[in-house]
C-alpha positions, 0 to 999 in steps of 0.5 A, spaced: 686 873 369 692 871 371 692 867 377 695 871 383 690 876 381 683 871 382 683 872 391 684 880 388 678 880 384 674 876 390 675 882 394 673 886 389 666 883 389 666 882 397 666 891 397 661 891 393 656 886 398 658 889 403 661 883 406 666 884 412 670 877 409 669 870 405 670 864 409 672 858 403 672 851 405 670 847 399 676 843 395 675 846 389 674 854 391 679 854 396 684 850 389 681 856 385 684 861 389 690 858 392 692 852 387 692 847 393 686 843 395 688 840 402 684 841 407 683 848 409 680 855 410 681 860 407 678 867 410 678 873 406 677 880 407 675 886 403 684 888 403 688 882 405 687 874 406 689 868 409 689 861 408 690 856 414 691 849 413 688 844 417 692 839 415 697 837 409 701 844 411 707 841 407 704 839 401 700 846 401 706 849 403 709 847 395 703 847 392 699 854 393 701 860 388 699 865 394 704 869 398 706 863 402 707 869 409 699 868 408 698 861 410 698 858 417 697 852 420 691 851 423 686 845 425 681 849 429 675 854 427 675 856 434 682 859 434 681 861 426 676 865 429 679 868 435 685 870 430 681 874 425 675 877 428 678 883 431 678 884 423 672 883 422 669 890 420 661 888 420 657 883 421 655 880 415 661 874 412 660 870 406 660 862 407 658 857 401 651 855 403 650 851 397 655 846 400 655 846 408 652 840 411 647 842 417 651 840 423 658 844 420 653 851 420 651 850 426 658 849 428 659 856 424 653 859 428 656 858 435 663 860 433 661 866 429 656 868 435 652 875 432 655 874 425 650 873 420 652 868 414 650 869 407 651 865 401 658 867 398 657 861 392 654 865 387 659 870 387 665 865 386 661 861 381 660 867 378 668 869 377 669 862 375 665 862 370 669 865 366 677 861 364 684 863 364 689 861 359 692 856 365 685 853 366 683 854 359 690 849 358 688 844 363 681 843 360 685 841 353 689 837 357 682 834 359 680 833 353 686 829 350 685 823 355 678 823 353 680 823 347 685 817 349 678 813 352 674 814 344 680 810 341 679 804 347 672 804 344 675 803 337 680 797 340 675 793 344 667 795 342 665 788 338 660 784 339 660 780 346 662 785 350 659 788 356 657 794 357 662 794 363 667 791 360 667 797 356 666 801 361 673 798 364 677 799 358 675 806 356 676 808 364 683 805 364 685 809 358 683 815 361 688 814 368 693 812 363 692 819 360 692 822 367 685 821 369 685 823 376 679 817 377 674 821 380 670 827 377 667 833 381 659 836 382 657 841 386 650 836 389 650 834 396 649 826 395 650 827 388 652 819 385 654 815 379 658 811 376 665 814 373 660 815 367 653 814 364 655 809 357 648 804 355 647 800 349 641 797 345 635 797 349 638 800 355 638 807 351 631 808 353 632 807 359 634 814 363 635 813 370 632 819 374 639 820 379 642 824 372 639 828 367 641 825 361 642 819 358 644 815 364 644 806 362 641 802 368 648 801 372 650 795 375 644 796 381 639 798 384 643 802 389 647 805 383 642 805 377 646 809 373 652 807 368 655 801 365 651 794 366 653 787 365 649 787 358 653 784 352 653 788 346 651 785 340 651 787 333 647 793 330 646 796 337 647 803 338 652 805 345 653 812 347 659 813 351 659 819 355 665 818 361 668 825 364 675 826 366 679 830 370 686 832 368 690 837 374 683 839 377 679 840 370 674 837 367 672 835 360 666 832 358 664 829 352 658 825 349 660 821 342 655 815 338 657 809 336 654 803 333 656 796 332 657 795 325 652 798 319 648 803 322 640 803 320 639 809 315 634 812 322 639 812 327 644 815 322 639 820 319 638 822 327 646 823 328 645 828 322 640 832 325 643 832 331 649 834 329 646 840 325 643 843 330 650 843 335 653 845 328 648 850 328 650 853 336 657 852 335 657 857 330 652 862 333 653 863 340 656 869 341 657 873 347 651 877 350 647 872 349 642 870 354 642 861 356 634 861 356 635 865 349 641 859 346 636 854 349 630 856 344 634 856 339 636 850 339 628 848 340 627 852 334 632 849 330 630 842 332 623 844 328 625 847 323 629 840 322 622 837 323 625 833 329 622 836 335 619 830 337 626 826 339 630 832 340 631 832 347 625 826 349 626 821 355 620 819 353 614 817 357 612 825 355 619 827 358 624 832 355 630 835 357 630 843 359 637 843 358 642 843 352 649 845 355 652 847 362 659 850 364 664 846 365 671 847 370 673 845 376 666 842 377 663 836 372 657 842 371 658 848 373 654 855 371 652 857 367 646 853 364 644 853 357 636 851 360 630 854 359 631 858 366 637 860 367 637 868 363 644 869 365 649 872 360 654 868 356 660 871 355 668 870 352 672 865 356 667 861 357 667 854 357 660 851 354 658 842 354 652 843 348 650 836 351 644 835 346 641 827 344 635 824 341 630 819 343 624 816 339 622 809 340 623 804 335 629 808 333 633 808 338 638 813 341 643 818 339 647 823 343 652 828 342 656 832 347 662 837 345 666 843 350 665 850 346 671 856 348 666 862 347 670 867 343 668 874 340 668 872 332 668 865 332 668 859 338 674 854 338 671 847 339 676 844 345 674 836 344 679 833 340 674 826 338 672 827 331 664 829 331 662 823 327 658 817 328 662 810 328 660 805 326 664 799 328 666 793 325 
């Protein structure tokens, strides 16, 4: 879809809910359907739109791939609404409700008099789903800065080494590669470090903040990501730092070990690897997420590896293995045992899978897939080995 026809197609879905317009507000939308990201409103009825900046007019001026006679400059909701609600044919008016703070809905409720909100979200969520060229090359670009953070784990992972100063290291080779520094999550209160990276014993230690494999961070306020723990020789690290190049993300999990690897952590890795292996070739369109999920679970047994598949221990498991990736870290669809939604081509998948048993240790394997009719395109450039660093 090119880009000046996604406002088009939200229209489209707006008709078809019998909404009399949509109402954007958050970053990452209003930069989807406009190409700015600068503080704005963008109102859309079911035949016409307007965009209108609440500050950084000159910057969105330049910015935007939209009619420019359709953007205005304008702080206040009063006066938007004052503006628009003449056009407002109905009383029904999308808004994202997933993302609205309380006290700002209020506020819509008293400008909006009489209107009714609905949650317009799951339709824009819907429609991104799906990657156009464009995007398709941004996430690529992603992926090559992501890449240029696994060759800094080759440079300065050796024995001593914190697992912050690695951290360090890898992050600061994602902002020369065009890492944006920060990284976008639907969630209200959602917080980590730049990244989750562990080693050694803190693998096993899974914080309840991120659903994954998370390392105990530098804090208690924070307790996700990098800590001050030095790494020594023999110790597994897994590195799962995003980035975010042009408003696209990449994610990517890779397995290192810090000189020879035990014979179990390595027959880990090949189990795991086999099961992504396995994925990457099946999924295809018209496949359910709940449908890819069990088939991952069936694989899983058939390697005789369930127990550690997917484990957090302490009886826990994960019930996802993979969630879009675009505009936002995680993004639908979600390859969990609860999401029954169709994949379709164009998509951009993280199959995020690892493997944890105790006296073991932890393996974790995370690649971005582009689904396609006849045989998916793996987008992540690192390759799909264990390190082992000398």
């Amino acid at each position: 879809m090119a880009r000046k026809n996604r406002i088009t197609s939200l229209q489209e879905r707006i008709r078809a809910e019998r909404l009399c317009a949509a109402l954007l507000f958050y970053s990452r939308d209003v930069y989807y359907y406009t190409g700015t990201a600068q503080p704005s409103y963008l109102v859309v009825f079911p035949e016409d739109y307007f965009l209108y900046v609440r500050s950084g007019f000159d910057f969105a001026l330049h910015e935007v791939f939209i009619e420019k006679d359709r953007m205005k400059g304008e702080r206040r909701l009063e006066k938007v609404f004052k503006e628009i609600s003449s056009r407002l044919q109905g009383k029904k008016i999308g808004i994202e409700l997933d993302v609205l703070p309380a006290l700002q809905f209020l506020e819509f409720k008293k400008i909006f008099s009489g209107f009714d909100f609905v949650d317009v979200s799951p339709l824009v969520l819907e429609q991104r789903k799906r990657k156009d060229g464009f995007e398709i090359e941004k996430i690529k670009q992603a992926c090559r800065a992501v890449d240029e953070g696994h060759k800094a784990v080759l440079s300065n992972l050796k024995e001593g080494v914190t697992e912050l100063e690695l951290a360090a290291a890898i992050e600061n080779a994602h902002r020369l590669a065009g890492h944006e520094g920060i990284f976008f999550i639907r969630q209200p209160d959602f917080f980590m470090s730049r990244g989750p990276i562990s080693s050694g014993p803190n693998l096993l230690r899974p914080s309840g903040v991120v659903y994954t494999i998370t390392g105990v961070g530098l804090s208690a306020a924070v307790p996700a990501g990098p800590s001050k723990r030095k790494i020594v020789m023999g110790d597994p690290v897994v590195v799962d730092i995003p980035a975010l190049v042009n408003g696209y993300h990449a994610d990517q999990t890779r397995t290192y070990v810090l000189g020879k690897a035990p014979e179990k952590i390595r027959a880990a890795y090949e189990s795991l690897k086999e099961i992504s292996d396995f994925l990457i070739k099946t999924i295809r369109p018209k496949m359910k997420c709940s449908e890819i999920y069990q088939m991952a679970l069936k694989k899983s047994e058939e390697l005789r590896v369930s127990d550690a598949f997917l484990n957090f221990g302490n009886g826990n498991k994960s019930r996802i293995i993979g969630h879009g990736v675009g505009l936002e870290l995680n993004e639908p669809p979600i390859l969990s045992s609860y999401d029954h939604s169709e994949i379709s081509e164009g998509y951009v998948i993280a199959l995020d899978m690892h493997m944890l048993s105790e006296g073991v240790g932890v393996v974790k394997l995370e690649d971005m897939i582009l689904i396609h009719r006849d045989r998916n395109e793996i987008l992540t450039r690192t390759p799909r080995r264990l390190f082992e660093v000398e």
